[in-house]
VEXPAGU-775590 format. One line per 2 residues: number of its first residue (from 1); for each residue z, x, y of C-alpha. Coordinates in Angstrom, 3 decimals, m for minus. Example, Ala and Ser with C-alpha at 12.3 -4.5 7.8 and 13.67 -1.06 7.14 Angstrom:
! residues 2
1> 7.800,12.300,m4.500; 7.140,13.670,m1.060
! end
This chain:
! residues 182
1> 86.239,100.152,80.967; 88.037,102.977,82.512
3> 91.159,102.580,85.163; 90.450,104.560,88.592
5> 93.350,106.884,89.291; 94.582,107.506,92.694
7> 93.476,110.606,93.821; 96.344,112.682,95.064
9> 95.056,115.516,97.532; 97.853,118.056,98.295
11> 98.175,118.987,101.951; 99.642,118.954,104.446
13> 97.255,116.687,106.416; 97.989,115.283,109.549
15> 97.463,111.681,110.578; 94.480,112.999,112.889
17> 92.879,114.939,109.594; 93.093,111.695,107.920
19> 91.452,109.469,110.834; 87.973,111.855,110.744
21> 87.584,110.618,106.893; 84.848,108.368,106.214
23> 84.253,104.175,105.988; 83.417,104.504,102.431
25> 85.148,101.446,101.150; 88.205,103.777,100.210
27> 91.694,103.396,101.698; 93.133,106.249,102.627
29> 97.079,106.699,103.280; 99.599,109.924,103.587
31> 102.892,110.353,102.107; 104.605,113.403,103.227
33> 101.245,115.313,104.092; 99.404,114.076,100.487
35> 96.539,112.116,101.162; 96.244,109.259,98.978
37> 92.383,108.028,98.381; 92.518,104.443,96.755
39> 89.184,102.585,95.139; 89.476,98.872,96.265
41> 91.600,96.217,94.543; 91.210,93.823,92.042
43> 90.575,90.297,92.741; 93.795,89.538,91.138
45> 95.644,91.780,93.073; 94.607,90.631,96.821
47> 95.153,86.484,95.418; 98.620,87.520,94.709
49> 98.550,89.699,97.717; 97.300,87.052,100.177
51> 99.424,84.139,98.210; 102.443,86.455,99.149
53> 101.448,86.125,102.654; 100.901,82.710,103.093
55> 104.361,82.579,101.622; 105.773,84.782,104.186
57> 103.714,83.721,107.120; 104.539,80.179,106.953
59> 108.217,81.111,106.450; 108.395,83.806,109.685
61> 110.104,82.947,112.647; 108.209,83.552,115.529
63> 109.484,87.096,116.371; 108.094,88.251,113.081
65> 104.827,89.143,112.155; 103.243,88.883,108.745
67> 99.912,90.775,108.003; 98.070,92.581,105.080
69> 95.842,95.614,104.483; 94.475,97.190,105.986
71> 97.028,97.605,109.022; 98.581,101.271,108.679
73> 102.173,101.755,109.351; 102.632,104.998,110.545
75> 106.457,106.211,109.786; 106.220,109.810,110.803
77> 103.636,112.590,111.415; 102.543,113.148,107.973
79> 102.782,109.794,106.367; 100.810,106.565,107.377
81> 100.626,104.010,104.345; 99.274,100.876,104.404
83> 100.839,98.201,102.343; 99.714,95.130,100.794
85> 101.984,93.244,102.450; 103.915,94.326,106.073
87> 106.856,92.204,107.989; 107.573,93.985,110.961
89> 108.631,92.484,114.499; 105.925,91.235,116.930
91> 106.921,93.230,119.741; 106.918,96.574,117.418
93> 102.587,96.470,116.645; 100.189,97.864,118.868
95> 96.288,96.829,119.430; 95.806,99.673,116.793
97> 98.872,99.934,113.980; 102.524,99.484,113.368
99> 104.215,102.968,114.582; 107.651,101.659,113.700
101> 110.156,100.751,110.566; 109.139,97.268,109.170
103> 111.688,95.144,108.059; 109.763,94.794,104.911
105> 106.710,96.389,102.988; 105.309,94.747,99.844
107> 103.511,96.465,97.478; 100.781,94.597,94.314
109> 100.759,96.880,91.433; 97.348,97.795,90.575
111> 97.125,99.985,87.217; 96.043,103.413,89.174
113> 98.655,102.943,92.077; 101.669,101.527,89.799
115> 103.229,104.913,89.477; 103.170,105.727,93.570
117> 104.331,102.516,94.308; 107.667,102.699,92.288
119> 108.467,106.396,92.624; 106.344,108.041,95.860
121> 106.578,105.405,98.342; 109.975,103.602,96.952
123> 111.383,106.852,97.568; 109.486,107.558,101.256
125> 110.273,103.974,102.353; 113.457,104.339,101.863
127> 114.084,107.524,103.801; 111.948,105.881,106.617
129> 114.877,103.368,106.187; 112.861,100.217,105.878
131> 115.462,97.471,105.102; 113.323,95.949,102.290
133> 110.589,96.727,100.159; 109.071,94.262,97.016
135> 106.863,95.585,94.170; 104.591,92.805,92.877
137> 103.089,92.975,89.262; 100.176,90.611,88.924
139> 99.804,91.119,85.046; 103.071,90.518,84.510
141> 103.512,87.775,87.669; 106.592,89.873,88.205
143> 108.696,90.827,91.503; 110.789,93.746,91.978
145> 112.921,93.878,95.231; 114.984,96.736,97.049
147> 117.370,96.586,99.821; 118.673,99.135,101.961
149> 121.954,99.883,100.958; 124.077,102.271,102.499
151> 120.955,104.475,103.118; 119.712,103.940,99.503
153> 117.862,101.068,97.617; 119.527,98.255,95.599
155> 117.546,95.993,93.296; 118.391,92.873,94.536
157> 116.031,90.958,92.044; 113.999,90.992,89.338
159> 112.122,87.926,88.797; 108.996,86.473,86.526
161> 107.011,83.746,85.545; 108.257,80.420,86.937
163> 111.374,82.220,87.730; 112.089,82.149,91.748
165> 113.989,83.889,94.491; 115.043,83.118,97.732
167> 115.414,86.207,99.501; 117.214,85.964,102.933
169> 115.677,89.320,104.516; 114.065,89.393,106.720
171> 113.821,85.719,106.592; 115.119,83.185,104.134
173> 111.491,82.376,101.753; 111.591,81.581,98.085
175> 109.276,83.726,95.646; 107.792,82.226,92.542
177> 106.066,84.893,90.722; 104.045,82.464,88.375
179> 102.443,80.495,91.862; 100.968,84.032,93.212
181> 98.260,84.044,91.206; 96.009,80.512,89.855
! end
């Protein structure tokens, strides 16, 4: 079995190009102008996806709100993502999207998105200044998280297995890598 790469179209393209693409089961983002065309997850990768969320749902405080993909997040002109995984403040979303900074964006590895993820969008999200973004690995039942730092990202953990974390933004929830995925 072959892996599906992301398909990286070079722009620019505008948020409004992007809209007029079909419903074809793809999901289509922007980073900077490059359009981003995704084939649809694994199952493993939306149970530790949607795991992650109950996590973080049950744990929000009533300000918050916790959703998944598809919801874009539009952080400029040229760049609309849409994360596995989006904290943002209730009072930021709209009927249609989030068109502000969340306070966090999580992110499930799949094997042709794994190099965007930690280079492309670690990068973008943290010039959109987005206090904290996580990187999930679902083989590995690894986490990865970044905090904004003085403008740039920190690792603030690196946990696996039945190793946990309690992070404290943007809400105090503990993370067990090994109980994401049954």
């Amino acid at each position: 079995m072959s892996v599906v790469e992301t398909l990286q179209v070079p722009g620019p393209w505008t948020i409004a190009e992007r809209d007029q693409l079909p419903d074809d089961g793809h999901r289509y983002e922007l980073v900077d102008g490059t359009l981003l065309v995704n084939a649809a997850p694994a199952p493993d990768h939306q149970e530790v996806g949607l795991r992650l969320w109950q996590l973080l749902d049950a744990g929000a405080p009533v300000e918050l709100r916790v959703l998944t993909a598809p919801l874009d997040v539009v952080l400029a002109d040229d760049t609309v993502v849409e994360p596995d995984v989006v904290v943002g403040r209730r009072a930021d979303f709209t009927g249609k999207n989030l068109p502000a900074v969340p306070l966090l964006v999580v992110e499930v590895l799949s094997p042709s998105t794994q190099v965007i993820d930690r280079n492309m969008k670690l990068e973008r999200y943290q010039r959109a200044g987005i206090p904290s973004y996580w990187i999930v690995d679902p083989e590995a039942l690894r986490l990865v998280a970044h905090e904004l730092v003085d403008g740039r990202y920190v690792e603030v953990a690196d946990v696996s297995g039945p190793g946990s974390w309690t992070a404290e933004r943007p809400f105090p929830v503990t993370i067990t890598p090994a109980a994401l995925l049954r």
